[in-house]
matplotlib code that plots the C-alpha trace (Angstrom):
import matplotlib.pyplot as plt

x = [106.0, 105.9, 103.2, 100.0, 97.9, 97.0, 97.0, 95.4, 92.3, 89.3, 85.7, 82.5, 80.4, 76.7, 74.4, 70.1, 67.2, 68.6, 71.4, 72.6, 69.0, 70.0, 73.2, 71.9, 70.0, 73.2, 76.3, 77.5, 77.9, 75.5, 75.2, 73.4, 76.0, 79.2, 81.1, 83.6, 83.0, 84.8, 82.1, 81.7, 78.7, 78.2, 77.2, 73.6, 75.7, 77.8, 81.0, 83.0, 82.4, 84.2, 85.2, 85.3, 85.2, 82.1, 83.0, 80.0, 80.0, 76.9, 74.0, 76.6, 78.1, 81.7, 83.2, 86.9, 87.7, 90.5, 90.4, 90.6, 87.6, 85.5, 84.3, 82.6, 81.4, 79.5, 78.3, 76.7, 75.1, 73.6, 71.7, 70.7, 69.4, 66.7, 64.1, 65.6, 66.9, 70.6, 73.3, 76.7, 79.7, 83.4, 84.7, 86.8, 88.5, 88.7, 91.2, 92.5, 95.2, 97.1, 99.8, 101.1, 100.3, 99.9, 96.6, 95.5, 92.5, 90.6, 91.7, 91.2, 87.9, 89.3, 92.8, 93.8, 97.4, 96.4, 97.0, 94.9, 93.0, 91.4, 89.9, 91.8, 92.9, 96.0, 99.2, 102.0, 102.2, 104.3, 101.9, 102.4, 100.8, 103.7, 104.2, 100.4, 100.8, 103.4, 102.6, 99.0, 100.5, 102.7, 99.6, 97.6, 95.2, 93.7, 91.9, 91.1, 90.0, 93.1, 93.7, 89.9, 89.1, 87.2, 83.8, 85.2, 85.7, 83.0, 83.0, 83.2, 86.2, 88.1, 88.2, 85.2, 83.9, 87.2, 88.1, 84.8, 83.2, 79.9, 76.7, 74.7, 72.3, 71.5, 69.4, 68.8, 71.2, 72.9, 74.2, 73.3, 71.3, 74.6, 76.6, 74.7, 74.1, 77.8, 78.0, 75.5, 76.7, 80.2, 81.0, 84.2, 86.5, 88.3, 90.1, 92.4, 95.7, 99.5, 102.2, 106.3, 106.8, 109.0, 105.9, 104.1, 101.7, 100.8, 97.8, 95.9, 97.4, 95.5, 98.4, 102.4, 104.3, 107.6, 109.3, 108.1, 108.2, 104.4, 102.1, 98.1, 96.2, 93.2, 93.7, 91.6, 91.9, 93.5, 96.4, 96.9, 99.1, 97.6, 101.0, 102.3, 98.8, 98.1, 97.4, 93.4, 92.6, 93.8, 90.8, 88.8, 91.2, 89.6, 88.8, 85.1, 83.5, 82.5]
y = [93.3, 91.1, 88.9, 90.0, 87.1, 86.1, 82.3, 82.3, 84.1, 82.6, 83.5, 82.4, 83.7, 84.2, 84.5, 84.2, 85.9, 89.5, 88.2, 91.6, 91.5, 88.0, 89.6, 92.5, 90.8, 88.8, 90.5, 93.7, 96.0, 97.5, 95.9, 98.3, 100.9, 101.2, 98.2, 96.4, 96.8, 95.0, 93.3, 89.9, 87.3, 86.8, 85.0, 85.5, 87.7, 89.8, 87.7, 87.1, 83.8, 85.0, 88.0, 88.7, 91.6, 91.8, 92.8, 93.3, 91.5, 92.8, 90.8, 88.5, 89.0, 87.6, 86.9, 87.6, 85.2, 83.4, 80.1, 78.0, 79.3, 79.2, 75.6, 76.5, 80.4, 78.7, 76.1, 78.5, 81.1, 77.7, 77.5, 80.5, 80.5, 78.5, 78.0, 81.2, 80.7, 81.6, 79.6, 79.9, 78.2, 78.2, 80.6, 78.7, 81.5, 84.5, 85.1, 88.1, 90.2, 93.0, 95.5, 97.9, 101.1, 101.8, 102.3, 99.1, 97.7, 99.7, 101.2, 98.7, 99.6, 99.2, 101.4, 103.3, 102.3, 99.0, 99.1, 98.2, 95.2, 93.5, 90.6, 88.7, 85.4, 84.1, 85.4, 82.8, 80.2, 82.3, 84.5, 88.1, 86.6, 87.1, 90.5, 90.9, 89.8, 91.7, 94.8, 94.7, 93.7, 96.6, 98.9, 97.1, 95.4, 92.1, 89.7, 85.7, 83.5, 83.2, 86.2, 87.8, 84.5, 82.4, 83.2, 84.4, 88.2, 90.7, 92.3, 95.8, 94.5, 93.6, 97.4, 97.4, 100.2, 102.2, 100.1, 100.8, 96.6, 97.7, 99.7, 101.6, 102.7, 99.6, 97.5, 94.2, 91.5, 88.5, 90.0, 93.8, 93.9, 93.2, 95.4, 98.5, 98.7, 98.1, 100.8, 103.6, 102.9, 103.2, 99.5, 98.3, 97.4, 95.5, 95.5, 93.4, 95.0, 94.4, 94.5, 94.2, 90.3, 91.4, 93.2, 90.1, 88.6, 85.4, 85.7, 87.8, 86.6, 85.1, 84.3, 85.0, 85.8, 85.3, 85.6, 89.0, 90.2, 90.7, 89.3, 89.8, 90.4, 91.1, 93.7, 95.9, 99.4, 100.9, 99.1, 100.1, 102.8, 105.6, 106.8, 103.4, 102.4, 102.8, 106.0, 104.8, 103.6, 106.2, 108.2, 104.8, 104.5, 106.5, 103.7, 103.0, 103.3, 100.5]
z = [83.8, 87.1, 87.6, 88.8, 89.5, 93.1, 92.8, 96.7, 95.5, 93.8, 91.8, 92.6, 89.7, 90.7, 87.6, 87.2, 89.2, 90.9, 91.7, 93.8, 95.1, 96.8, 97.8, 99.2, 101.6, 102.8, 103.4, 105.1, 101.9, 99.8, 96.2, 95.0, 93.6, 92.2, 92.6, 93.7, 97.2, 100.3, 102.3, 104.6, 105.4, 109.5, 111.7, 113.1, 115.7, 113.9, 113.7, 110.2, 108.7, 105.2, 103.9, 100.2, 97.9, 95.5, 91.6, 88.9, 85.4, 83.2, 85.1, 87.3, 90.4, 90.9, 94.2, 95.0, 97.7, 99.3, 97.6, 100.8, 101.8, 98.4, 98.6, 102.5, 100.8, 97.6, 100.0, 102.3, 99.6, 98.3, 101.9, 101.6, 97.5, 98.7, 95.5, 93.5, 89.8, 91.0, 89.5, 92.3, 90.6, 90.6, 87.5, 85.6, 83.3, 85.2, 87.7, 90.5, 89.8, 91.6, 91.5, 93.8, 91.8, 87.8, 86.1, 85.4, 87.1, 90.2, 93.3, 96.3, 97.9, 101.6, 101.0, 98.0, 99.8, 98.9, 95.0, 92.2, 91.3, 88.4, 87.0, 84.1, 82.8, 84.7, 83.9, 84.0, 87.1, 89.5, 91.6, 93.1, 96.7, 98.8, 97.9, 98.5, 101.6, 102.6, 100.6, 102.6, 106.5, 106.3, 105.9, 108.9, 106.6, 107.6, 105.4, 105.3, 108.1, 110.0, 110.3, 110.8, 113.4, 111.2, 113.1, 116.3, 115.8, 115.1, 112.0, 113.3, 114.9, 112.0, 111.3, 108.6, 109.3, 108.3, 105.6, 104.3, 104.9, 106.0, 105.1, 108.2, 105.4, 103.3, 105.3, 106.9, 106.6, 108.8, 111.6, 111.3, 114.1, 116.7, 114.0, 113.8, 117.8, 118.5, 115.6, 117.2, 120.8, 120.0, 121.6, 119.4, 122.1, 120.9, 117.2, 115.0, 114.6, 112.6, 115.1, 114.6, 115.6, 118.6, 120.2, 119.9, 122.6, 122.5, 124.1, 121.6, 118.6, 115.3, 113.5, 113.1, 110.0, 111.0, 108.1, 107.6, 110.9, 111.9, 114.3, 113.6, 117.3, 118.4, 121.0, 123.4, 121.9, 124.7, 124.0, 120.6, 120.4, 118.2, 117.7, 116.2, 114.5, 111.0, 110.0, 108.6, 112.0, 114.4, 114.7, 116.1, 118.7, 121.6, 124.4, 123.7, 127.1, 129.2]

ax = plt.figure().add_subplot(projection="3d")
ax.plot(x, y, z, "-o")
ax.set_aspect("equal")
plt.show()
């Protein structure tokens, strides 16, 4: 079997008092329910300061994040624990893993395209992130902070609402105010899209993966060709008016 583990990923375990209660209140998703769920924490105006996807263990929470970013993430749920009895640590055991297809694990929460994912000890050193990578560019997915903006794109522009990221129905939390009016008034104009490297442009782009011919950009919609899109984000691609 190849190996499964995405050495670019990392846990934060959350454990003590309501820990989905604490979550609940923070990021975009609703931590209530069936979990794991793809969700972010924002900016006070809607823009995506880390995206992670949220997994249940009994009473804990574990966060499946990009490991670059996991330091800054446990630093700034530690801001926001204030006095509650919430431990927020590093796991030290557990590890992500995924796999194209098979029955192992879950279904990604954003894409069933995307494969399945689970939560297990590491397998081996070599890690399956390139073919993550490339497995998840080729279906228009974006994830991490160079490719979402690290704080400079709105959430609703990093196509959450399709890729199911976001709760209308949950309540408050940091940035849902901007969110949920850009949501009811129809005001994404702008969205982050995968692009073939030689239709590149330099002005819009987040980052460039050369060696496997994409370009991430954040474009105006109207200049994302429905016929060329993704297939998940072609029915948010009428011009949102002005």
């Amino acid at each position: 079997m190849a190996n499964t583990t995405l050495i670019n990923r990392a846990l934060i375990r959350l454990s003590g008092d309501d820990v989905r209660g604490f979550l609940q209140g923070l990021v975009t998703n609703d931590t209530s329910g069936d979990l794991p769920v793809w969700a972010a924490l924002l900016s006070a105006q809607g823009k995506a300061l880390f995206d992670f996807l949220i997994w249940a263990d009994g009473d804990d929470i574990l966060i499946d994040c990009e490991r670059d970013a996991a330091g800054d993430l446990a630093k700034r749920l530690t801001l926001y624990r204030l006095r509650r009895a919430i431990t927020i640590e590093r796991e030290p055991v557990l590890c992500v893993h995924w796999a194209p297809g098979g029955d192992v694990g879950v279904v990604d929460p954003r894409l069933p395209e995307l494969g399945q994912r689970w939560l297990a000890p590491a397998a081996g050193e070599a890690g399956a992130d390139d073919a993550w990578r490339a497995h998840r560019l080729a279906l228009g997915v974006t994830e991490g902070r160079a490719e979402l903006g690290d704080g400079a794109t709105l959430w609703l522009e990093c196509n959450a609402a399709e890729l199911n990221g976001v709760s209308f129905t949950k309540g408050c939390y940091v940035g849902q105010e901007n969110t949920a009016r850009m949501n009811w008034r129809q005001k994404v104009n702008r969205r982050l899209v995968v692009v073939p490297i030689a239709e590149a442009d330099e002005k819009r782009q987040m980052i460039a993966y050369p060696e496997l011919g994409w370009s991430v950009e954040h474009r105006r919609v109207e200049s994302i060709a429905a016929a060329t899109a993704p297939r998940w984000m072609r029915g948010a691609l009428v011009p949102a008016s002005a």
